[in-house]
VOBA-1610 file (N, C-alpha, C; in pm, whole numbers, padded with zeros to 5 digits, always signed):
BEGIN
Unk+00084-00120+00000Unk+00000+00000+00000Unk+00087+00124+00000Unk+00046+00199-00091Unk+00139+00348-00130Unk+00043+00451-00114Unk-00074+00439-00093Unk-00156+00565-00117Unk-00278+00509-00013Unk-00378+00623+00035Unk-00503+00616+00041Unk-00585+00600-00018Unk-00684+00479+00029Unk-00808+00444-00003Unk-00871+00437+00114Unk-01058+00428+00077Unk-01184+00437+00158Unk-01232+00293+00087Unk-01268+00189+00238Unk-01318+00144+00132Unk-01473+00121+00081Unk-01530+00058+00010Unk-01626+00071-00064Unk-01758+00047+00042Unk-01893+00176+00101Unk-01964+00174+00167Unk-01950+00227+00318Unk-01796+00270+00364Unk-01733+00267+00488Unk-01788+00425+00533Unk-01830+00399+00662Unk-01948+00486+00794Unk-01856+00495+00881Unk-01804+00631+00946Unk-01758+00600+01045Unk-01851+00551+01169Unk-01816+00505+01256Unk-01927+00464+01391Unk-01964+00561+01480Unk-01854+00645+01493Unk-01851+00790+01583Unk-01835+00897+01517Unk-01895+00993+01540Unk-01910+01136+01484Unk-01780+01161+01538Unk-01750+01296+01463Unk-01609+01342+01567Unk-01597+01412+01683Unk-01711+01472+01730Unk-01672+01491+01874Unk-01668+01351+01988Unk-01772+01223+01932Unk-01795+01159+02005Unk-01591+01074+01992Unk-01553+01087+01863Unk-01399+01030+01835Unk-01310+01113+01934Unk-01334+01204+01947Unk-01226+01303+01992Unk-01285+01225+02137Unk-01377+01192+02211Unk-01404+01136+02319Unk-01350+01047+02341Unk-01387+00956+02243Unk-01328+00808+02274Unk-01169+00818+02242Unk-01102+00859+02152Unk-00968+00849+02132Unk-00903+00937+02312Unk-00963+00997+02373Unk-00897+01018+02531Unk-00944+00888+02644Unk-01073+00831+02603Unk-01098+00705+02682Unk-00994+00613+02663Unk-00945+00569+02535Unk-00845+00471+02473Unk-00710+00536+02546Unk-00641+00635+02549Unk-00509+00678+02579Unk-00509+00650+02720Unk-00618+00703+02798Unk-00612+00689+02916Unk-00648+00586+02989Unk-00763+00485+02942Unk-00703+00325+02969Unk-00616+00249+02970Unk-00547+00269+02800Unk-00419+00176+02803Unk-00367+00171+02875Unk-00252+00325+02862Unk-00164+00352+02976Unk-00218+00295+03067Unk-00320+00339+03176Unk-00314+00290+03309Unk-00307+00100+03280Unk-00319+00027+03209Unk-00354-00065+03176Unk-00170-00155+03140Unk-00120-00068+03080Unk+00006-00104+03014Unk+00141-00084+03134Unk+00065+00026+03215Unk+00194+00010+03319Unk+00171-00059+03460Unk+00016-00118+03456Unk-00015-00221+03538Unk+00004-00326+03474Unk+00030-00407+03346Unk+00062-00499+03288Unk+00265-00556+03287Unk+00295-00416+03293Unk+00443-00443+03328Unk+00541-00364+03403Unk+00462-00346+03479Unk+00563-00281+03594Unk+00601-00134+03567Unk+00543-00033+03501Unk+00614+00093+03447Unk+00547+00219+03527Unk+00622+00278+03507Unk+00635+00452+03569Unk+00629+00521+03453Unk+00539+00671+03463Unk+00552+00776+03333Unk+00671+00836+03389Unk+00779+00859+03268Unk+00840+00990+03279Unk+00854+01092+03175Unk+00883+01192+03204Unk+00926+01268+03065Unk+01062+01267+02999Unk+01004+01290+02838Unk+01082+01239+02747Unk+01113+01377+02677Unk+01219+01344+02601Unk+01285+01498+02480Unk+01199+01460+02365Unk+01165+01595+02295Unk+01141+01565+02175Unk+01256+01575+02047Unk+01331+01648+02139Unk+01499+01623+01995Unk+01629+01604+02144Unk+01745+01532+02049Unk+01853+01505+02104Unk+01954+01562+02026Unk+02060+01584+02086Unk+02193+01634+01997Unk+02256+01506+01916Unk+02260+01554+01793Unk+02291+01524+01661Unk+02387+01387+01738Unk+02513+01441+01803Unk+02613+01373+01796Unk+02600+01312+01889Unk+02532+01257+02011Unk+02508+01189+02112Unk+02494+01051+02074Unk+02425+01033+01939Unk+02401+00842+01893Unk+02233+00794+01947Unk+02212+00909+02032Unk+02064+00872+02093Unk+01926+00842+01971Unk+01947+00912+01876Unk+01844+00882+01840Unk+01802+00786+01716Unk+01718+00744+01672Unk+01684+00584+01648Unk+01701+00646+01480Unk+01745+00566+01433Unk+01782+00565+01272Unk+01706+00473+01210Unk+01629+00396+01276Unk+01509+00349+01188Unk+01581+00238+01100Unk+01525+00244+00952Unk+01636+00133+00841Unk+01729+00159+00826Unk+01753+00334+00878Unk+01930+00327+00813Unk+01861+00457+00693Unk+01791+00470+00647Unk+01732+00590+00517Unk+01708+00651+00531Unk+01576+00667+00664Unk+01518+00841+00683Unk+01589+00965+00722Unk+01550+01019+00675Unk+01604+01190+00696Unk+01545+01194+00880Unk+01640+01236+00924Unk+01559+01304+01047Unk+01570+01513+01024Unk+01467+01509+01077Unk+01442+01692+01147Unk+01585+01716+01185Unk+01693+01791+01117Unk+01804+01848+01214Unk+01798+01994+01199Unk+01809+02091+01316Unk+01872+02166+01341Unk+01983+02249+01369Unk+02005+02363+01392Unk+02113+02431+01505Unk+02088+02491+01591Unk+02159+02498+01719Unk+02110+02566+01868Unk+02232+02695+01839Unk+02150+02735+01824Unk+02213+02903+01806Unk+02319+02945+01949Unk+02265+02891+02025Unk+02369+02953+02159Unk+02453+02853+02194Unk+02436+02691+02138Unk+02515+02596+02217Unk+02615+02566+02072Unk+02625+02636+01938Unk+02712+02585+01865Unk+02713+02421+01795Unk+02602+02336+01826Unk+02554+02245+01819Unk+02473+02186+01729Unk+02425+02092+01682Unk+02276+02032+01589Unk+02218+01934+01703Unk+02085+01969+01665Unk+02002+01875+01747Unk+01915+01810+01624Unk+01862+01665+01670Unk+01754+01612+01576Unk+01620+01583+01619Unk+01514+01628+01565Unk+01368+01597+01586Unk+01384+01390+01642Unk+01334+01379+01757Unk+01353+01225+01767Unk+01256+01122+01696Unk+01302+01028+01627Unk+01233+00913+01565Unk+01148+00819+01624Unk+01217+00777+01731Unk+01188+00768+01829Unk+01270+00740+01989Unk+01209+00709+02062Unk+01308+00685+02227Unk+01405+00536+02203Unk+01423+00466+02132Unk+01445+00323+02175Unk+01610+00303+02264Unk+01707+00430+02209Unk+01828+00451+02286Unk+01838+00543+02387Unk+01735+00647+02389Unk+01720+00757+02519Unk+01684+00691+02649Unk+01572+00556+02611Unk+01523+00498+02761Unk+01588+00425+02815Unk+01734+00345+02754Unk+01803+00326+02792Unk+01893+00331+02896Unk+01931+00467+02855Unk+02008+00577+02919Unk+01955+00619+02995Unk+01846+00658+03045Unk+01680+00718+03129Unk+01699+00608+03276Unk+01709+00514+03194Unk+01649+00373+03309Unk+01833+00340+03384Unk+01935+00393+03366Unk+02028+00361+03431Unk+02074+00483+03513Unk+02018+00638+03472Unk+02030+00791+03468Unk+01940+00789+03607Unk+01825+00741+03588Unk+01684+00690+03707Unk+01733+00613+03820Unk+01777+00523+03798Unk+01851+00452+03873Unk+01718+00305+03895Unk+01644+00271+03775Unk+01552+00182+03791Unk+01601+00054+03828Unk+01533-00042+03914Unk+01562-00178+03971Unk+01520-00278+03862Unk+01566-00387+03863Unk+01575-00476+03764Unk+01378-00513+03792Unk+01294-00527+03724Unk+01134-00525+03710Unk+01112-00439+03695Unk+01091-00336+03685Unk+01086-00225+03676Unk+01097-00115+03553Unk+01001-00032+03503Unk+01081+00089+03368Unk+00988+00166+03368Unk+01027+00256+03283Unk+00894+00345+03225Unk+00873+00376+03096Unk+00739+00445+03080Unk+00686+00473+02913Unk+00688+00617+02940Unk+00641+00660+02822Unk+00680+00788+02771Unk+00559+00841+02675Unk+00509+00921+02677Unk+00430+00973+02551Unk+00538+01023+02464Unk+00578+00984+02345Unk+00666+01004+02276Unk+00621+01099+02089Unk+00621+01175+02076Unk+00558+01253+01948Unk+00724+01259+01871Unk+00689+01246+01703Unk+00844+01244+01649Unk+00783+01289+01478Unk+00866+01328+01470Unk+00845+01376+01306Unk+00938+01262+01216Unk+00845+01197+01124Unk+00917+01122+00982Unk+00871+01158+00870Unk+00994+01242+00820Unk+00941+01376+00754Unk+00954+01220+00638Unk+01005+01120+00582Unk+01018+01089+00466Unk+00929+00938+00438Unk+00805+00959+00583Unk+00729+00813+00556Unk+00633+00832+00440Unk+00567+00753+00395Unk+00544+00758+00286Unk+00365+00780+00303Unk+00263+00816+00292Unk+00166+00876+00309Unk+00029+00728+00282Unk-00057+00700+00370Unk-00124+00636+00322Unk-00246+00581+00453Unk-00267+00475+00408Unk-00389+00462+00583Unk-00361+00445+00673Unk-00224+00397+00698Unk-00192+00371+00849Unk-00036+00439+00881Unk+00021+00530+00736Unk+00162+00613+00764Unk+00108+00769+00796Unk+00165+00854+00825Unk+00192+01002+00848Unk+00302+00994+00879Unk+00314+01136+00864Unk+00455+01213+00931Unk+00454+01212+01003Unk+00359+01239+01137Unk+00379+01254+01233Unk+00336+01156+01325Unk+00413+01070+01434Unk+00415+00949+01484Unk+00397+00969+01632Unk+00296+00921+01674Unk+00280+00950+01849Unk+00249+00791+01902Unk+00349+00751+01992Unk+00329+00639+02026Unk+00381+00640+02231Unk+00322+00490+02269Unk+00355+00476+02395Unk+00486+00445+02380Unk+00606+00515+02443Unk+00783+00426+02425Unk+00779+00418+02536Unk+00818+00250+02583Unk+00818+00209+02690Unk+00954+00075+02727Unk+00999+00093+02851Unk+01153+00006+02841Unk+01154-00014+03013Unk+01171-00138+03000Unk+01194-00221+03164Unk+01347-00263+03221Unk+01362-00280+03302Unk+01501-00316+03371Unk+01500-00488+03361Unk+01546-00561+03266Unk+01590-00685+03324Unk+01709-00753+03359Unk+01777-00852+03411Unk+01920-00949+03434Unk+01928-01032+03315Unk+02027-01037+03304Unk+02080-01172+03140Unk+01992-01290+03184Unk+01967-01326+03293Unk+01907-01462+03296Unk+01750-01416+03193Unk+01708-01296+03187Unk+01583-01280+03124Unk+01574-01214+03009Unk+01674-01244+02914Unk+01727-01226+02817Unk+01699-01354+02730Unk+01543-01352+02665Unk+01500-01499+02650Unk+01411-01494+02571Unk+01353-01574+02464Unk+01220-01611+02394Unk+01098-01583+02511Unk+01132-01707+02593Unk+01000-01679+02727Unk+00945-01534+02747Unk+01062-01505+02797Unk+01010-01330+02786Unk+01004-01245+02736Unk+01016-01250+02596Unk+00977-01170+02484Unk+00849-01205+02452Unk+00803-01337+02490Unk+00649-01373+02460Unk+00548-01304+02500Unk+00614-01374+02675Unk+00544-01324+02747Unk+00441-01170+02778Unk+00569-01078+02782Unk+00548-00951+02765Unk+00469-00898+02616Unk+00506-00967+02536Unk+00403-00963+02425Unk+00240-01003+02466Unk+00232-01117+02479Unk+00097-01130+02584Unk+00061-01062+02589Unk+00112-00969+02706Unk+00039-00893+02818Unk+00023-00777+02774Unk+00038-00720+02645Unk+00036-00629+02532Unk-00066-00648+02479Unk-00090-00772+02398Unk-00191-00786+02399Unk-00355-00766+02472Unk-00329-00852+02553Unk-00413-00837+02671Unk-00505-00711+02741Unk-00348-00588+02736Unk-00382-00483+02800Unk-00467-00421+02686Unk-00458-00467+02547Unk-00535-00378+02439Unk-00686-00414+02427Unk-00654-00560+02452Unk-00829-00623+02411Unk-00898-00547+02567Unk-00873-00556+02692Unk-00948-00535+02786Unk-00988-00385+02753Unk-00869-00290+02689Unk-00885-00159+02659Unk-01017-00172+02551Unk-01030-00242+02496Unk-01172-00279+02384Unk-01317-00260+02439Unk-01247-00365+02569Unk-01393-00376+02622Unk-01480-00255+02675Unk-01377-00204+02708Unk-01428-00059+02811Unk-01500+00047+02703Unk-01451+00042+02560Unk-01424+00143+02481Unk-01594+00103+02468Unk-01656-00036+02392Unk-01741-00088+02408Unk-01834-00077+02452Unk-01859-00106+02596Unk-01925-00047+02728Unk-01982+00104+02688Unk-01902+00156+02662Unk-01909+00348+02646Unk-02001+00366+02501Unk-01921+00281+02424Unk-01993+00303+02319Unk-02020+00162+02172Unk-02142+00127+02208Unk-02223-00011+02191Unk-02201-00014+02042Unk-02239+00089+01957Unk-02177+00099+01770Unk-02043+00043+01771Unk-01966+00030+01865Unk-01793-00031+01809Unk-01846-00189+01850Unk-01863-00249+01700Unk-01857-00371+01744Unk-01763-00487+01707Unk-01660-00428+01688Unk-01517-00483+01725Unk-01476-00607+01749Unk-01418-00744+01744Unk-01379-00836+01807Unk-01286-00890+01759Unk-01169-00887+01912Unk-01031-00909+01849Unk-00992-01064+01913Unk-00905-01120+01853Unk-00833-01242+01906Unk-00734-01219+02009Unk-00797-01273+02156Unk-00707-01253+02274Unk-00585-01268+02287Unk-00564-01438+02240Unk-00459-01498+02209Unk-00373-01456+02124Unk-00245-01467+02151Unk-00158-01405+02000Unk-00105-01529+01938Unk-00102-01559+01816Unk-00026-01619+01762Unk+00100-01619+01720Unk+00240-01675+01788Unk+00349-01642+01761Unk+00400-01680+01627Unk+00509-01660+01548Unk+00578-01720+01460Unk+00706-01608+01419Unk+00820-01728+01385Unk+00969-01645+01355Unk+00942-01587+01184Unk+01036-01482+01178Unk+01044-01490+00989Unk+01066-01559+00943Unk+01204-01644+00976Unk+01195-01773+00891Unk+01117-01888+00893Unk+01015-01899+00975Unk+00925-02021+00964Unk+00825-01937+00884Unk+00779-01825+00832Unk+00746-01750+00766Unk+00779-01736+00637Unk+00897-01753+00613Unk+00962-01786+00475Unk+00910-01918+00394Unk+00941-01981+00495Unk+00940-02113+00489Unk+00827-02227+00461Unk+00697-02097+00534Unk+00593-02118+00520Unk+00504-02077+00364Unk+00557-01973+00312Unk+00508-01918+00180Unk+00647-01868+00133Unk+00757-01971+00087Unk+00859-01897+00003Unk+00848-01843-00100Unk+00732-01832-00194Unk+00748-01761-00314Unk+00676-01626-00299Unk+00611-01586-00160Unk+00549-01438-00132Unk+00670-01326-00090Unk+00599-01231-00068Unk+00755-01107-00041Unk+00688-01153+00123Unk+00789-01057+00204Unk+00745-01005+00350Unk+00672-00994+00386Unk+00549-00897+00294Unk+00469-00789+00323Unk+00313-00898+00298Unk+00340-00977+00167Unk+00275-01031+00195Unk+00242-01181+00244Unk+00358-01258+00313Unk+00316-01358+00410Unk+00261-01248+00512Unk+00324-01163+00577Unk+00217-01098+00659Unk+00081-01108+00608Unk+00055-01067+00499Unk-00085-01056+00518Unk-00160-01221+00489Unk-00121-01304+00447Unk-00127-01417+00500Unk-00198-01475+00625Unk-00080-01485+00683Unk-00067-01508+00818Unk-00173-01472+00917Unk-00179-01316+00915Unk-00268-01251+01009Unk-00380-01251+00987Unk-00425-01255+00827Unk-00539-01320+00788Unk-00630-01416+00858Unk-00524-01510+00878Unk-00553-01654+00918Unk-00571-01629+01065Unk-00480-01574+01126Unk-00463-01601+01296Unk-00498-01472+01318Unk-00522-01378+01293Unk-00567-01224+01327Unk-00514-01163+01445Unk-00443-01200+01515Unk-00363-01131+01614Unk-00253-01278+01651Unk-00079-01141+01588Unk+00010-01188+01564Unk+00105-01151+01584Unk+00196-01221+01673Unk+00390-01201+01668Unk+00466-01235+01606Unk+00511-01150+01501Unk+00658-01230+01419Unk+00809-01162+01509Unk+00818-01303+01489Unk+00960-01267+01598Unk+01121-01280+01502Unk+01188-01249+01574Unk+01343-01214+01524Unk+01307-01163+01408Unk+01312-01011+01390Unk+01279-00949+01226Unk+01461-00847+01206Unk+01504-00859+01131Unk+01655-00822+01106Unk+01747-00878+01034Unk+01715-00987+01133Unk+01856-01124+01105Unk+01827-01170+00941Unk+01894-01207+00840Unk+01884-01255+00732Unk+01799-01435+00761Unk+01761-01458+00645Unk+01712-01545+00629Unk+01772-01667+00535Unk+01755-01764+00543Unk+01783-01870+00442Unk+01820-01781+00299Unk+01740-01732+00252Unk+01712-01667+00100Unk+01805-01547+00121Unk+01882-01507+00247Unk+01987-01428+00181Unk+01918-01271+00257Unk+01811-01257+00279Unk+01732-01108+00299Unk+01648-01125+00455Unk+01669-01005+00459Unk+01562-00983+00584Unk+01467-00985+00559Unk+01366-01021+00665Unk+01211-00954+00671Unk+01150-00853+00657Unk+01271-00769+00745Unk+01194-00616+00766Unk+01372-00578+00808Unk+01378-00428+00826Unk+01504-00407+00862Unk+01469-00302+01002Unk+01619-00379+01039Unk+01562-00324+01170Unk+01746-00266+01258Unk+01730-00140+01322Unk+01855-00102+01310Unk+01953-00187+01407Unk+02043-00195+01395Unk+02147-00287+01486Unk+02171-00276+01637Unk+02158-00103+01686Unk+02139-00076+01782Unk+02117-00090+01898Unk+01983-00143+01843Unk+01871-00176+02013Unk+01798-00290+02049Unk+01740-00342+01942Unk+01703-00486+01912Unk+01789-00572+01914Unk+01831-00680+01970Unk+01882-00777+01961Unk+01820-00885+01816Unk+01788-00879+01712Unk+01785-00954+01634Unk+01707-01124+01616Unk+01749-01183+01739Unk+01744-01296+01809Unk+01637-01313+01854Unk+01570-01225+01904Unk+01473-01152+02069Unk+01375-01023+02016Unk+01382-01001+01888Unk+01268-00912+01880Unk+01116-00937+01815Unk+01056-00870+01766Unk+00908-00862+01750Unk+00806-00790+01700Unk+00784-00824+01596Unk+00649-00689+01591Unk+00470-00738+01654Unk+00379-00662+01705Unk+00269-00732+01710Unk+00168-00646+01570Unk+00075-00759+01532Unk+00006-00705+01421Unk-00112-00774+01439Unk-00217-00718+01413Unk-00367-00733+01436Unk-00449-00724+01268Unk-00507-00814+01301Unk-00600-00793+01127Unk-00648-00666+01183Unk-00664-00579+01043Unk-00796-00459+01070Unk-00898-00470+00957Unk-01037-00514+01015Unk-01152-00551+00937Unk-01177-00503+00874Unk-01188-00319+00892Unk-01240-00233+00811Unk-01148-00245+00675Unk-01031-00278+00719Unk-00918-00238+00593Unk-00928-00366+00536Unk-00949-00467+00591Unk-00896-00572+00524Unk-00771-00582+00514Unk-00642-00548+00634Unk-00545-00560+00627Unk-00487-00586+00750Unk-00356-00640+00756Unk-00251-00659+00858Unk-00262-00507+00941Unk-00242-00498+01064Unk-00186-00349+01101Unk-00084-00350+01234Unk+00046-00330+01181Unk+00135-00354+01277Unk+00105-00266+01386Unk+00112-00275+01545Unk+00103-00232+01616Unk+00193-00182+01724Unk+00296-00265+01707Unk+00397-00228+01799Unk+00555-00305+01757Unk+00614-00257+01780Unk+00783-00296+01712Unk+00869-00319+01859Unk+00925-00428+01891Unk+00970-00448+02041Unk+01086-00547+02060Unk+01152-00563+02152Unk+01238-00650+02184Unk+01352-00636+02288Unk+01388-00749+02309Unk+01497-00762+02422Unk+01592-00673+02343Unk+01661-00541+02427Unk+01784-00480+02389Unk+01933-00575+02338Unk+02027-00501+02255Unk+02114-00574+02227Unk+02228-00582+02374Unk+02298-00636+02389Unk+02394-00683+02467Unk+02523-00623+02383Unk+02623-00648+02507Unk+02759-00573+02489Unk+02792-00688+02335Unk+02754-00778+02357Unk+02839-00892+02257Unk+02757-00918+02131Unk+02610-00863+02131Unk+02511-00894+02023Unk+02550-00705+01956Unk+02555-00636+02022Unk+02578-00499+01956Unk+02703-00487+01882Unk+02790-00542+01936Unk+02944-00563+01789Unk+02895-00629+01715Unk+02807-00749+01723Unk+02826-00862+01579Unk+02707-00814+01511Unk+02574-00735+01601Unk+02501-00676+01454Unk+02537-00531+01386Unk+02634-00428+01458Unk+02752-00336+01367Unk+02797-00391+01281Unk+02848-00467+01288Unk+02962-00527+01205Unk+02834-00587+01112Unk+02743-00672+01149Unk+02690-00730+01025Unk+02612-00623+00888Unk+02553-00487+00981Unk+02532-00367+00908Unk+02630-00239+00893Unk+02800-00282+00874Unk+02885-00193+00850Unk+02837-00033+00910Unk+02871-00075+01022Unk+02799+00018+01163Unk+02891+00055+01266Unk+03011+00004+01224Unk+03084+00006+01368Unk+03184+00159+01414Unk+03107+00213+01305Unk+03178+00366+01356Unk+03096+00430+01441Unk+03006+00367+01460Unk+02882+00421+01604Unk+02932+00396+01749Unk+03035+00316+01726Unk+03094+00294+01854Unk+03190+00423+01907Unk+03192+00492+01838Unk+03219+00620+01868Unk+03167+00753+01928Unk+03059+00699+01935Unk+02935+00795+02020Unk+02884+00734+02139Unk+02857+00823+02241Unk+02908+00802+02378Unk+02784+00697+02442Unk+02654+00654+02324Unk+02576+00569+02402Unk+02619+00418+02354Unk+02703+00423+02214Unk+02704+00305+02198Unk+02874+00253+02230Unk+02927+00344+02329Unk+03023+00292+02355Unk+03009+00216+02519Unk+02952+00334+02578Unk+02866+00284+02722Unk+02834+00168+02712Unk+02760+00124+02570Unk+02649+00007+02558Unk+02784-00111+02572Unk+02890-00070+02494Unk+02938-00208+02459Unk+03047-00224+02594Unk+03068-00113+02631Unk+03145-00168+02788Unk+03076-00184+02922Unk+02972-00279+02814Unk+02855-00309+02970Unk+02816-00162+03070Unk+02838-00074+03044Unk+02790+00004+03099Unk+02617+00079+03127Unk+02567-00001+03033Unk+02373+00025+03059Unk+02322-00102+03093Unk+02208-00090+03198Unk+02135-00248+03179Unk+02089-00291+03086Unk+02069-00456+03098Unk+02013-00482+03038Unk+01854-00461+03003Unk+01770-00430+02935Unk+01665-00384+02860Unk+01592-00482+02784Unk+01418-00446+02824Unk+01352-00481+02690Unk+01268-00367+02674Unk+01195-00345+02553Unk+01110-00202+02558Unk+01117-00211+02409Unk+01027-00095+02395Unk+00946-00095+02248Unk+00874+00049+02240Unk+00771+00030+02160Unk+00660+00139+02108Unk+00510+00065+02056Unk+00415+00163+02080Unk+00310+00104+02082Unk+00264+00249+02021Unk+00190+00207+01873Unk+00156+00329+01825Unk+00039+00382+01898Unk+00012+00496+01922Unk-00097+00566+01996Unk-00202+00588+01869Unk-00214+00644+01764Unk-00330+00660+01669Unk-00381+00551+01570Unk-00264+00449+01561Unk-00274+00325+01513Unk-00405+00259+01661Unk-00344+00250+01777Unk-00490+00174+01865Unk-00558+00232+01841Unk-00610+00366+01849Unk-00692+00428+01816Unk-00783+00404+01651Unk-00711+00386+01592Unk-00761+00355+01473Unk-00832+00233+01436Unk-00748+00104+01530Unk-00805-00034+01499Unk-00956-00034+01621Unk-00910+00042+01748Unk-01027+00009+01848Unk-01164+00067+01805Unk-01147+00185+01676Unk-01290+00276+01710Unk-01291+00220+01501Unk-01257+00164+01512Unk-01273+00088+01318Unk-01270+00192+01225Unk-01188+00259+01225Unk-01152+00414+01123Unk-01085+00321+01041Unk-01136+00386+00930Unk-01034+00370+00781Unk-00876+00395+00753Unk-00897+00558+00785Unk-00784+00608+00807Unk-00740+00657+00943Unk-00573+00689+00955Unk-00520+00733+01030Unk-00542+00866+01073Unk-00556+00936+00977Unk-00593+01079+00991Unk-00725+01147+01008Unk-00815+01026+01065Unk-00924+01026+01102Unk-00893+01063+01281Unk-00802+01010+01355Unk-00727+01018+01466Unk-00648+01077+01510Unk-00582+01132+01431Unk-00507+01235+01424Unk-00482+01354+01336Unk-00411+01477+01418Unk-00357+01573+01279Unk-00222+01598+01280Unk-00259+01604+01108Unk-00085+01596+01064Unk-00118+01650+00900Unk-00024+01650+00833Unk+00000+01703+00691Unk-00064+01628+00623Unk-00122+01620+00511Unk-00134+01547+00412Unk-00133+01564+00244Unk-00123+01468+00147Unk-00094+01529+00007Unk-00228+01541-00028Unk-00231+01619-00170Unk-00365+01626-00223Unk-00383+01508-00301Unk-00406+01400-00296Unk-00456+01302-00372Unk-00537+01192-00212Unk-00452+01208-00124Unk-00508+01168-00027Unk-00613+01213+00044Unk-00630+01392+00027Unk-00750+01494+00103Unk-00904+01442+00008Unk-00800+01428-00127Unk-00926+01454-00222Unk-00990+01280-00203Unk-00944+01168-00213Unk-00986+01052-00183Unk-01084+01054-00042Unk-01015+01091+00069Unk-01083+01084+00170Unk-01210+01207+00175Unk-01217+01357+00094Unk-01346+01404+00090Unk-01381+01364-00019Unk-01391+01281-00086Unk-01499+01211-00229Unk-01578+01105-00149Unk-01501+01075-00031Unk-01593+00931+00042Unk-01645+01018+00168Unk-01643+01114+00187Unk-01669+01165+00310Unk-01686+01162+00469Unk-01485+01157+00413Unk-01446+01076+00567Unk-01369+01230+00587Unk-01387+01262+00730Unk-01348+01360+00763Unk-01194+01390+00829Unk-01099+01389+00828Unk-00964+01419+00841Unk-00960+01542+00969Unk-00881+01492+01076Unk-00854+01671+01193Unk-00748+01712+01140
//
């Protein structure tokens, strides 16, 4: 998908003041929901970091980030992508105990995503990161905590529900796990994009795990930066969305890399001049805990819980004219 579409007959369920209602019922459930599910504390987060710090998330390796100059500090700062190396640093800066982390309301500009029902520029998600020991540095608990991600979203359903009886919604509790390469393996002659849609088709709420690492066939799944993910140990969760008739990734997550998994995935993405910046040198002389943590898009739940078409039904942000004009020919209303 490259562009916006409506699709054929599609009502929203909620007017927009009653959306603008429910999209604060949804924020303010989760959360309370997500940091009773794993142990977390709110704190506050930056919305830009200095250029040269290494803090901020490079995504595939392509996007442009927002940079600036600080006129009085002689410096560049960058609009953040997102938190996945700041909470890091946060949770050892905090002085958090091993169970323990916090989330973040996190807002970031991607000035170069590509425009359509579930992209914008502008990205607001839960970033959230826990304290664990190497012993929990594991499949088990990458599941697990996936679970309970789950979990915390469907109960967030119910409530939404309750409030308002038109969302009639029904998601699969259970998640269904699976790696990329049993994914490959499973439909080798499809791309990525679409064994996903495959898959989720079938099982409608879904974990593909280890997304990075190459595959039999030579290619990744998805790319994912070397950084922070451990490779081994990560995850996306993705939910059918009915209205769309499509996959909709929901959250991107995983056990942090380790002093010894962060050299060998540099080196495997000709990366290792990052070890020159002061978080990923910390990182590799054991100097941060160990970590798991992620993001959980905020207008994406919003979008799958209240059955919007589009994204920009949930949010505001920029859009092109081929997308304004699609969405007022069907008379779906955009903030």
């Amino acid at each position: 998908m490259d562009k916006s579409f409506i699709p054929e007959g599609y009502i929203s369920r909620l007017d927009l003041y009653e959306t603008q209602e429910a999209i604060e019922t949804i924020k303010l459930h989760f959360a309370d929901l997500l940091c009773k599910a794993l142990n977390l504390k709110r704190v506050s987060a930056p919305l830009f970091v200095e250029t040269d710090s290494g803090l901020n998330d490079d995504l595939s390796g392509k996007e442009r980030p927002v940079r600036f100059d600080i006129k009085h500090m002689d410096r560049n700062a960058e609009v953040v992508h997102s938190l996945a190396k700041w909470k890091r640093m946060a949770l050892k800066n905090y002085n958090f105990p091993v169970g323990e982390g916090l989330y973040t309301d996190m807002n970031a500009i991607r000035r170069d995503e590509v425009l359509d029902n579930l992209h914008s520029i502008y990205v607001d998600q839960w970033d959230w990161e826990k304290v664990i020991n190497e012993d929990m540095r594991s499949m088990a608990t990458l599941k697990d905590i996936m679970q309970r991600i789950v979990t915390a979203i469907c109960l967030t359903l119910d409530i939404l529900k309750w409030k308002y009886p038109r969302i009639d919604l029904n998601l699969q509790r259970e998640a269904t796990f699976v790696t990329s390469q049993e994914l490959e393996d499973r439909y080798p002659t499809l791309s990525p994009k679409e064994r996903e849609y495959e898959f989720v088709k079938e099982h409608k709420t879904c974990c593909i795990l280890q997304i990075g690492k190459r595959l039999k066939s030579g290619e990744s799944h998805d790319m994912r930066a070397p950084d922070y993910d451990d490779w081994d140990l990560n995850g996306d969760i993705l939910f059918w969305h009915e209205t769309l008739k499509m996959p909709m990734e929901l959250s991107s997550m995983g056990i942090r890399v380790s002093p010894e998994s962060l050299l060998k995935q540099l080196k495997a993405a000709s990366c290792e001049h990052r070890l020159a910046y002061p978080f990923h040198s910390m990182l590799a002389q054991g100097k941060l805990p160990y970590t798991v943590g992620g993001g959980i898009g905020q207008s994406r739940l919003c979008m799958l819980l209240l059955q919007k078409a589009h994204i920009g039904e949930v949010q505001s942000s920029c859009w092109d004219e081929d997308t304004l004009k699609v969405c007022s020919t069907a008379g779906v209303r955009l903030l």
